[in-house]
N, C-alpha and C positions, 0 to 999 in steps of 0.2 A: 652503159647506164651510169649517170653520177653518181657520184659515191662524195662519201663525207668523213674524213677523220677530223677525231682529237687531237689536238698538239698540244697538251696542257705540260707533256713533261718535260725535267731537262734543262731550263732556259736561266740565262745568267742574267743579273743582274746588278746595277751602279747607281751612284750619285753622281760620281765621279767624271765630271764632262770631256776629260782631258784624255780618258777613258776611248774617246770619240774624235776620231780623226778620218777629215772629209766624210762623215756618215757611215766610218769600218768602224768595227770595236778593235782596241788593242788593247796587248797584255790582259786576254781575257782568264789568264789563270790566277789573277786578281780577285775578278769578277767574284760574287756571291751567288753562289746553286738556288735557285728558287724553281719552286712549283708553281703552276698558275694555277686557279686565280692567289693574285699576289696584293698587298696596298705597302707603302711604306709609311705611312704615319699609321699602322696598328697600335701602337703605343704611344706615339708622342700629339697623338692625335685626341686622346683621352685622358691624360694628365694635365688638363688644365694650362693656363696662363696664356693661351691664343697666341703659341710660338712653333707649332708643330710646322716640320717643314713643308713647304710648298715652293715648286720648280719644280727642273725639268731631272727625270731620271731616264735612264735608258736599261732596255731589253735585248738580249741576243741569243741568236739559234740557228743551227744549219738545217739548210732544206737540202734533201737529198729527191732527186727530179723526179725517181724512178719510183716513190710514193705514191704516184698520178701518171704509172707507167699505160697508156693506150688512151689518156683522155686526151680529146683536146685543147682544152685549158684550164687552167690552176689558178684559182681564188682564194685569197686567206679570209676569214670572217672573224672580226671580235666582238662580240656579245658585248663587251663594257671596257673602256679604258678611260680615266677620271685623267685630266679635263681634255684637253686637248692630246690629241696624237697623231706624229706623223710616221709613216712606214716604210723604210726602206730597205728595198731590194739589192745586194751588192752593190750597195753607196747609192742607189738610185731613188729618188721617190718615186712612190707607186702610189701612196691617197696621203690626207691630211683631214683630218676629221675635226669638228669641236663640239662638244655635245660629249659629256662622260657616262651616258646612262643609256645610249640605243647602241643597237647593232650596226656596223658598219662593215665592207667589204672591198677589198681591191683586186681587179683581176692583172696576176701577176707574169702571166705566161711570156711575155715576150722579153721580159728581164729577167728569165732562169738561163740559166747553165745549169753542168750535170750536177754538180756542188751548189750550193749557194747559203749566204748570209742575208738572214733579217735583222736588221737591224730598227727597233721600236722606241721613239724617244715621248716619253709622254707627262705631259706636262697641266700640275696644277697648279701656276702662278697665279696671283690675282692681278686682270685684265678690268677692263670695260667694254667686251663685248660677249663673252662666253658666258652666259647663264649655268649656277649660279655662283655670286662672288661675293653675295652676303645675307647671311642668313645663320640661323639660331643652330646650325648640326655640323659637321664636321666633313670637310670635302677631301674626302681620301682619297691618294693620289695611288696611281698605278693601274697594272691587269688584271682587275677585281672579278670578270668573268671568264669564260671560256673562249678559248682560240679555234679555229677549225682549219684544217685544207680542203677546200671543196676542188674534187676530181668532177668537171663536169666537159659534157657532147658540148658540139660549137651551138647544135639548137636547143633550146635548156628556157626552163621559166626565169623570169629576169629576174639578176642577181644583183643590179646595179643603181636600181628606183630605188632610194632612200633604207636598204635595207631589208625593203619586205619580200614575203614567201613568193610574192610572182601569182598568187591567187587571192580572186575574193569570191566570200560566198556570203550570200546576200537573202537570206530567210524574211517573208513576208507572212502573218497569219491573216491570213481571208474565212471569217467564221471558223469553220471546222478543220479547215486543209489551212496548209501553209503551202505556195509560192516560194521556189529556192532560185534563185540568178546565180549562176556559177561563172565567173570570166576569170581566163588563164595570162597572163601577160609573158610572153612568148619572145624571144629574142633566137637572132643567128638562123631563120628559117631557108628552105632552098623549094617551098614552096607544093611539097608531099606530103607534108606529116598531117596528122590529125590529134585527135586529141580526144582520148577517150575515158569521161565522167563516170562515178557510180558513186549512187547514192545508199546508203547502207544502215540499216537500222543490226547495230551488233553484228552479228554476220549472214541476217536475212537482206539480200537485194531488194532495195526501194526504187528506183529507176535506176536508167542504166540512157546515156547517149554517145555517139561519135562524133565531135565537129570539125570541121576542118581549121588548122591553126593557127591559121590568117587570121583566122573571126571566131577565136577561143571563145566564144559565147553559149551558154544552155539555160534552159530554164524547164526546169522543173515543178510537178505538184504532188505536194506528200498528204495524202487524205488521210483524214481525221490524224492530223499530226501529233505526235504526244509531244507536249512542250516542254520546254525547260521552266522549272517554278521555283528557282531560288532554293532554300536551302531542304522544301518540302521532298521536291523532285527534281534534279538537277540531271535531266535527260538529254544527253547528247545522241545527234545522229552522228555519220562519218561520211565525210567528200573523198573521194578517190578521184584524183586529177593523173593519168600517163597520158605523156608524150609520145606519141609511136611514129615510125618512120617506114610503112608496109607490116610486117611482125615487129621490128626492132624496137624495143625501150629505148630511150634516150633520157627522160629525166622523171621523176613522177612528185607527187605531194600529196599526202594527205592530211586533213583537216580536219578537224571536233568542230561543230556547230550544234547551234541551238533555237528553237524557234518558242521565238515568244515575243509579246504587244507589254507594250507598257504606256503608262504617261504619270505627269507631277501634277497633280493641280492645288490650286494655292490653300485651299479648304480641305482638299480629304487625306493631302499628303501623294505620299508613292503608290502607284496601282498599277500591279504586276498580273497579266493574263487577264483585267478584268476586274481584281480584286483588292482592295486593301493591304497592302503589304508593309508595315511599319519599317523605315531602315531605321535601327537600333545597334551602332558598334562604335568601331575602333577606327585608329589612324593608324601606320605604322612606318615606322622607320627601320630600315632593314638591316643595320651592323650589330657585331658580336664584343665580346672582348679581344683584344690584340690583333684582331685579324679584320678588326673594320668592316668596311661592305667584301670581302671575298670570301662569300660564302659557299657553301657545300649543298648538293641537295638535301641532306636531311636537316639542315638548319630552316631551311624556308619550309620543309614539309613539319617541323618541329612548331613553327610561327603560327601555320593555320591553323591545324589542331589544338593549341589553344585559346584563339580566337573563335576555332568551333567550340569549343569547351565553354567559355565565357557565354555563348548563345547569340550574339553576333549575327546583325542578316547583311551587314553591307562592309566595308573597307574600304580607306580612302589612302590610297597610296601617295605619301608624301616621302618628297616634294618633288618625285622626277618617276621617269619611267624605269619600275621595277622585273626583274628577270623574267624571261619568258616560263621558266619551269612552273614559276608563282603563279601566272596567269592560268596555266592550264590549270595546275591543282583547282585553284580558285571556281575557272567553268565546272571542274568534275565535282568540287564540294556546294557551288549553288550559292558562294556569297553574289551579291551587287558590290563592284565597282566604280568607283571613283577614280578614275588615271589623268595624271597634270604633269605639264610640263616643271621644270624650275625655274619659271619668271617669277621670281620670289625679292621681297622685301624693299629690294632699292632698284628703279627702274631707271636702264642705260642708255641714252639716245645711240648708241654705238651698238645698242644689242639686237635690234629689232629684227634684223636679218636672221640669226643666231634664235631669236623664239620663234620663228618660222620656220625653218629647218628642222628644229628638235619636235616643235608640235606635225608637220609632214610626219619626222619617225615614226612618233606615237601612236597616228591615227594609222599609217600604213604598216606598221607592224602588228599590231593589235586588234585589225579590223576586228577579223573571223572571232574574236575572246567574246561568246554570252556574256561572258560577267560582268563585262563591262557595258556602263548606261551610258555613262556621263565623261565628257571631256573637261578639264579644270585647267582654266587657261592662265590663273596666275594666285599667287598664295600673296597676301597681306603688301601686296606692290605698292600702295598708297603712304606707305610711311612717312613720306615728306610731302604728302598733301595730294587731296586728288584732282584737282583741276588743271596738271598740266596737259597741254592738248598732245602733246607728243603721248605721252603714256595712253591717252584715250584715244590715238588712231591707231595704239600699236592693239589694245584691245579689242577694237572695230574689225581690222586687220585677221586675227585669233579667232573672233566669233564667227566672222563670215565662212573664213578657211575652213570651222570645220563643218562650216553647214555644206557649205561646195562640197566637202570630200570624204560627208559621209551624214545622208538625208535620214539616218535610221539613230542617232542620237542625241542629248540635249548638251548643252555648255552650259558651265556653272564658273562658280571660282569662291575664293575663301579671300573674305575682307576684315581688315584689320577690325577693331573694335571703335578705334578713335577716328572712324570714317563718317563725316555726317552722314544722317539716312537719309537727307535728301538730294546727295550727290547723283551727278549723271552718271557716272562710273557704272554706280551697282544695280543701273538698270541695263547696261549692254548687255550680258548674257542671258539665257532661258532662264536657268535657275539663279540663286543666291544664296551663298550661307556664309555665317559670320564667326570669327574669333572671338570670345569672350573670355574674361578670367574674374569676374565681379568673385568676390570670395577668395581670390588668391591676388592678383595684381590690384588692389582699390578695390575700392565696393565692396560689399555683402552678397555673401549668397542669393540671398531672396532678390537680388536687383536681376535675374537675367531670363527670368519666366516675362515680366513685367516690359523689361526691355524687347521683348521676341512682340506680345503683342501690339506696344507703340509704332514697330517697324509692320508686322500686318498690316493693322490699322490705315497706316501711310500707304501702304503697296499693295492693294488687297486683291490685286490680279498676277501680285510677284510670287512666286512658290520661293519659301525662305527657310534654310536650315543652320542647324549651327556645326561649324564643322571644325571648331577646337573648341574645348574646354576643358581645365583640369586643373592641379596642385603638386605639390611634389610633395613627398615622403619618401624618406629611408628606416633606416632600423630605431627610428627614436621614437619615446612616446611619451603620454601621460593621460591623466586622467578628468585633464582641465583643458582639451586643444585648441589651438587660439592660430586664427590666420598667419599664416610665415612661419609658424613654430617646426614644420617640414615632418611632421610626427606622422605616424602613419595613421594613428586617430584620426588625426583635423582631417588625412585624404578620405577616409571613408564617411564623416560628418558630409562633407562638400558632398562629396559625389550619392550621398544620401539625397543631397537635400537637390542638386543637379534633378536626378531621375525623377524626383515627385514633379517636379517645376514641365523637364521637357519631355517625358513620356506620355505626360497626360493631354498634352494639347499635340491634337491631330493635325490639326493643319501644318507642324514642322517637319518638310519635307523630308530629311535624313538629318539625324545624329552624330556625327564621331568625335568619340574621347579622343584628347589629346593626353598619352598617346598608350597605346597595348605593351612597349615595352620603353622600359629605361635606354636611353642613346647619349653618346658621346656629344657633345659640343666643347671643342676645348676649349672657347673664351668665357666660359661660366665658372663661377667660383661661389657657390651657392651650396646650403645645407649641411656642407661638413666635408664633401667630396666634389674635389677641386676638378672642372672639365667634362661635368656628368648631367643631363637634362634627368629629373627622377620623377617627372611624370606618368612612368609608366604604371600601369595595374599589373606588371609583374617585371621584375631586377633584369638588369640588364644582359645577367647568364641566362637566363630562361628560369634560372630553378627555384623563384621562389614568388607564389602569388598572394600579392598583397593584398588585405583587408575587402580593399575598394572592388577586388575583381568579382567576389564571392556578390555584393554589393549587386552586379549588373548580371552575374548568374542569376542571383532569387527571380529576378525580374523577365530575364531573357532564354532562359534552359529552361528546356522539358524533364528534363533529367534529374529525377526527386535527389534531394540533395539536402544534408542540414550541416553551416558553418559555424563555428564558435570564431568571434571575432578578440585579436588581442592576443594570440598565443604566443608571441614574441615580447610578452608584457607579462611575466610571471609578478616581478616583486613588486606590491603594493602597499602605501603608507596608510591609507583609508580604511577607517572601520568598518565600513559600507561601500563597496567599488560597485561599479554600474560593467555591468558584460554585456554587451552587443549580439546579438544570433540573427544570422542572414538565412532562408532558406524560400523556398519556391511553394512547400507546403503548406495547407492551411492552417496546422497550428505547429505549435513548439513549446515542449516541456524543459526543462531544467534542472538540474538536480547536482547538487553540493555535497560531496561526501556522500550519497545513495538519497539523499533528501530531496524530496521535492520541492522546487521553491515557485509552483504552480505552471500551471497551462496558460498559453496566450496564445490569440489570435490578430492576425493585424491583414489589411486589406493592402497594403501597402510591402511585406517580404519583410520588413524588419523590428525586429524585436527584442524588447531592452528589462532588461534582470537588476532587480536591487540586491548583491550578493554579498553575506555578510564576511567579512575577511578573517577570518582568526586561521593562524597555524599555515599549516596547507591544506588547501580545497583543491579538489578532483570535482571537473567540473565533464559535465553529461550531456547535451543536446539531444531529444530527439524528436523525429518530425517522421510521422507513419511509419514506414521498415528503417529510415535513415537514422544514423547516429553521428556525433563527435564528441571529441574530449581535449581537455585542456584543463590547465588547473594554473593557479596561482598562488602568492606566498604572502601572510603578514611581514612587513620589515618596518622598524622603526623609521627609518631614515629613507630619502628615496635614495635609488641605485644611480648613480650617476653616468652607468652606462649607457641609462635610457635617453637623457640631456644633450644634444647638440654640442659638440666640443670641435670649432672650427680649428683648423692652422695655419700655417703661414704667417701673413700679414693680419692678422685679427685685431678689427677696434671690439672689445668688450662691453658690453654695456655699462661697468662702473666709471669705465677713462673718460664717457663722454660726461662733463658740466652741462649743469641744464638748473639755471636761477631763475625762483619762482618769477612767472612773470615778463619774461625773457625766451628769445626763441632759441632753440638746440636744433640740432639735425635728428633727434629724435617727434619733433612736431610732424605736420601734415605739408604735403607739397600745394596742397590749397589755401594753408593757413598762411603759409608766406608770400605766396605769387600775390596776396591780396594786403599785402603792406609793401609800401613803393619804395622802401631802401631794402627791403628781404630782396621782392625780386629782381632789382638790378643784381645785388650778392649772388642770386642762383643762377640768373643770366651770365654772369662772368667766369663763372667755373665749369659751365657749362661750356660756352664757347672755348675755354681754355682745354677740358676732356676730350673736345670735339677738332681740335688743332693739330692742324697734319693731316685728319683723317676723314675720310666719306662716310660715318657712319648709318646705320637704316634713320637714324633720325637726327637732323640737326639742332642744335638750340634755338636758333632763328623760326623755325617752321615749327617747333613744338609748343614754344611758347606763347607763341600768336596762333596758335588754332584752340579754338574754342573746344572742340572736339577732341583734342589732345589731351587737354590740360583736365578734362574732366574726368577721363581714363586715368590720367598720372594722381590728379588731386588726391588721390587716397593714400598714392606712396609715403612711406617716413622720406624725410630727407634721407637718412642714411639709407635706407634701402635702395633708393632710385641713385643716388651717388657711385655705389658697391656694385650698380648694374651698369655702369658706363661703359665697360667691356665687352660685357656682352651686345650690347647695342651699336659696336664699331670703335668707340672711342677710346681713348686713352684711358686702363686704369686708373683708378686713383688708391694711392694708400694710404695706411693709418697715419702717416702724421699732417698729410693733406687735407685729410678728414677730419681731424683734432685742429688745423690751425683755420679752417674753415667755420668749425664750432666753436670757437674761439670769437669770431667775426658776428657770428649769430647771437652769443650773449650777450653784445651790446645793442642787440637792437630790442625795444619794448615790445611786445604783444598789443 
């Protein structure tokens, strides 16, 4: 019978290439003891300044034979090694992988001896052909997941297709019964075995068949099938797949499935069994502090439960394929699905092969996963324009793929914002959903309800969702929040005013916040904390939920619940401060030192208190059996702890001149582009940021796309300047920025 160990312990580790002679490890008493899973930019990966290192490190371990003493042959499997890795066997190669986010396997049997060395070199240099190599998050290098030895018979389900379990199982609902297709994919046969299915509802027998293993095929009918319904009823059956050879076991699998109908239509939105079903959630990005993507399971079981918490019906795993443990959780918890490759940001004529491989993985590892609907064939690829035909047959390519190799789901993808909407792009796949930040990158708030129906209007047989939006905040605050100010006010104002905008109109297919939790990108230097995206609706420990999250509770929990917003906002200069209460309930009282400061109801979850500040207030929420408390302080002066206090390279707002009259890099990117000696000035610094380097957007193609520039138009100069890093390009510092604004005060308004 196969069998399956862990090799997570034990295994050395280097930078050190020299370390590596003809593919042995030497002088491994050098080496550094590490546990898997492992990444080595845990830290320098999260500090800021887009230096964390990338290349190649290496892994080593002995395999002792007699671990897989009676199999016939021995396969390692890695769950994840970020980017690229190849494996060798006592200096031999055995696979070469590239793709940092699926499972892969090499069968190693005829390169063992009794002893033997692995030796694992894996590598995240940046290429042009390995997706991805640029993009807003942190591509942490190493054996971020679990290792295995599979002890398996010579006849065994295929270990070798792209990674996957060697079974599909294929649930149809026909009215009241559901229709199950079950096929085994079967390797190393001698032309006896069979192959014996059972279908199981918890540990009552639903069908039961024997096929012969040739033609691993069954099909089964489950009457009156109880379905899987999201997060109402997330009902799995169970497949039992053995292998049998006369009595003998030789390999077996079992599988969680679920039977359930769906469709998108462009008017009623998501409609799960039949019904109505609003996707209302999150995105997520799956690393920690210090330890990057090599997480543990009670991190990822830590992840859902609070996106259960928040009230959450769907998840859009960005921007690569995430752990399989995540995926089960997710079927047994009843979220919907979103899974995408990372054909992300800047699209590679060298990659093409590379998103075809990785989206194979995706789709063949995650068949049999209910929760997943939708396949997401590329995140914001248009950066440099959407009309090159290469990018659009690599898209062509993507959509077909996954219609061929899997008739039971739809494609989507996430397009940038400064994409025209009447581009051919964003009609290749089934669905559509867009990247917005009006209220945080340009624009207002109120532009992105307004913008959702113009693109309807235009496409009104396209099912359209929005699948980022959001702001960042940290610990800062105040009582006046104003767009960029990164306070945790302005996050929960936005995503106030977000939920009124996209909750209310039906026809948008699926929602997700960008993003559920704070994530590392080290070339950002934004808000105060250098290397940190702080979009999340809770810190990047897990342990602390911001304002905004209570926000998409009132609206999405069942779970009577009453918030006081601003508890991280004690000392207040105002004789009169405004308090925020988020709750689910119909009304909400308030009370000041035991004082009532009245009842409110609002149709809408949120509701706002004129509180008079003297002394210290003890402040009271309650909403039916629910309560909170919080209180606040008179202070003459405000607290400067609560104020934004960058470091490093900081331009301050006094150093920049800015004469009446005369333009500064404190103006608008639209106020300049539209006087003809500004924007040659911003064209040359820009090509100068963008010199040496591939960034997601050139100067050339941003400036001349009309569609760009009206996204950017809202940027201050300095702000879009201070983002050139993040965007690929060369930082710029403060006195490049000072002698640039220098340049701008001679020129008139």
């Amino acid at each position: 019978m196969s069998r399956k160990f862990n090799w997570n312990e034990a295994w050395l580790f280097t930078k050190d290439a020299a370390l590596v002679q003809d593919n042995h490890a030497v002088n491994t008493e050098t080496w550094e003891k590490v546990t898997l899973p492992h990444t080595w930019n845990g830290k320098d990966g999260q500090d800021g300044g887009s230096d964390y290192y990338r290349g190649t490190c290496y892994y080593t371990k002995k395999l002792d034979k007699t671990l897989c003493e009676d199999a016939d042959e021995i396969y390692i499997e890695f769950e994840g090694a970020n980017s690229s890795a190849d494996i060798y066997v006592n200096g031999t190669l055995a696979v070469h992988h590239d793709g940092g986010y699926s499972t892969f396997r090499a069968n190693i049997t005829e390169l063992l001896k009794e002893e033997n060395e692995v030796v694992v070199a894996v590598d995240n240099a940046p290429n042009d052909r390995v997706y991805p190599q640029m993009a807003d998050f942190t591509f942490y290098g190493g054996i971020y997941r679990n290792v295995n030895i599979l002890c398996v018979s010579k006849a065994r389900f295929d270990l070798d297709y792209f990674g996957g379990p060697g079974i599909t199982v294929t649930p149809i609902v026909e009215g009241s019964d559901a229709k199950v297709n079950v096929t085994a994919y079967l390797t190393g046969l001698n032309g006896t075995e069979t192959v014996k299915i059972t279908i199981k509802d918890g540990e009552r027998k639903v069908a039961e068949a024997a096929v012969p293993a040739a033609d691993a095929k069954a099909e089964f009918v489950i009457e009156n099938a109880h379905l899987w319904n999201g997060r109402k009823d997330p009902f799995l059956y169970t497949c039992e797949a053995v292998l049998l050879d006369g009595e003998k076991e030789l390999d077996a699998r079992i599988v969680k499935f679920g039977c359930r109908y769906f469709e998108i239509d462009p008017e009623r939105g998501f409609i799960l069994n039949g019904v109505e079903y609003p996707l209302r959630g999150v995105s997520r990005h799956q690393d920690r502090p210090e330890i990057g993507n090599a997480l543990l399971p009670e991190h990822h079981k830590e992840d859902l439960d609070l996106i259960y918490e928040v009230g959450a019906t769907t998840i859009r795993l960005a921007h690569y394929q995430h752990n399989q443990y995540f995926y089960d959780l997710c079927d047994e918890m009843g979220f919907v699905l979103w899974a995408e490759i990372p054909y992300i940001s800047n699209h590679m004529p060298n990659g093409r092969e590379n998103t075809i491989s990785q989206m194979k993985e995706l789709i063949i590892q995650n068949y049999n996963h209910p929760s997943i609907f939708v396949w997401g064939i590329s995140n914001e690829i248009t950066m440099r324009g959407a009309e090159d035909s290469d990018l659009l047959e690599n898209h062509r390519i993507l959509n077909d793929l996954c219609h061929e190799m899997d008739k039971t789901r739809l494609t989507t993808m996430a397009v940038v914002s400064m994409c025209p909407m009447d581009s051919e792009y964003v009609t290749i796949p089934d669905t559509v959903s867009w990247n917005h930040y009006f209220g945080w990158y340009g624009g207002d708030t109120s532009m992105n309800g307004p913008w959702m129906d113009q693109f309807h209007a235009m496409h009104p047989t396209l099912p359209v969702g929005m699948s980022e939006y959001g702001c960042e905040a940290l610990n800062w605050h105040t009582s006046n929040p104003e767009q960029g100010d990164y306070t945790e006010e302005y996050q929960a104002y936005y995503h106030e005013e977000l939920i009124k905008q996209l909750f209310t109109r039906p026809y948008i297919w699926a929602t997700h916040v960008w993003n559920m939790f704070d994530f590392a990108a080290d070339a950002r230097s934004e808000g105060g904390e250098d290397g940190m995206n702080h979009k999340g609706l809770v810190t990047f420990d897990r342990k602390y939920k911001k304002d905004a999250f209570y926000a998409y509770k009132a609206w999405l929990s069942d779970e009577p619940f009453v918030h006081i917003c601003g508890k991280r906002y004690v000392d207040r200069v105002e004789d009169v401060t405004k308090v925020t209460v988020y709750s689910n309930q119909p009304e909400v009282e308030l009370f000041a030192n035991g004082v009532s400061l009245g009842k409110q109801t609002s149709d809408v979850h949120f509701f706002y208190f004129e509180v008079p500040n003297t002394g210290t207030t003890e402040l009271v929420a309650k909403a039916g059996a629910c309560e909170d408390s919080s209180r606040i302080v008179k202070v003459d002066k405000f607290n400067d702890a609560y104020r934004m206090v960058e470091t490093g390279d900081v331009l301050n707002w006094f150093e920049i001149t800015a004469p009446e009259g005369y333009f500064s890099i404190n103006d608008k990117m639209s106020d300049l582009m539209a006087n003809s000696e500004g924007k040659e000035l911003i064209m040359n610094i820009m090509k100068e940021a963008m010199a040496g380097k591939k960034g997601m957007i050139d100067s050339e193609s941003m400036m001349n796309n009309d569609a760009m520039m009206g996204f950017m138009g809202g940027f201050t100069i300095k702000r879009l300047m201070s983002m050139m890093g993040t965007m690929g390009g060369n930082t710029l510092g403060k006195a490049e920025m000072l002698a640039f604004n220098a340049k701008l005060n001679e020129i008139k308004k």
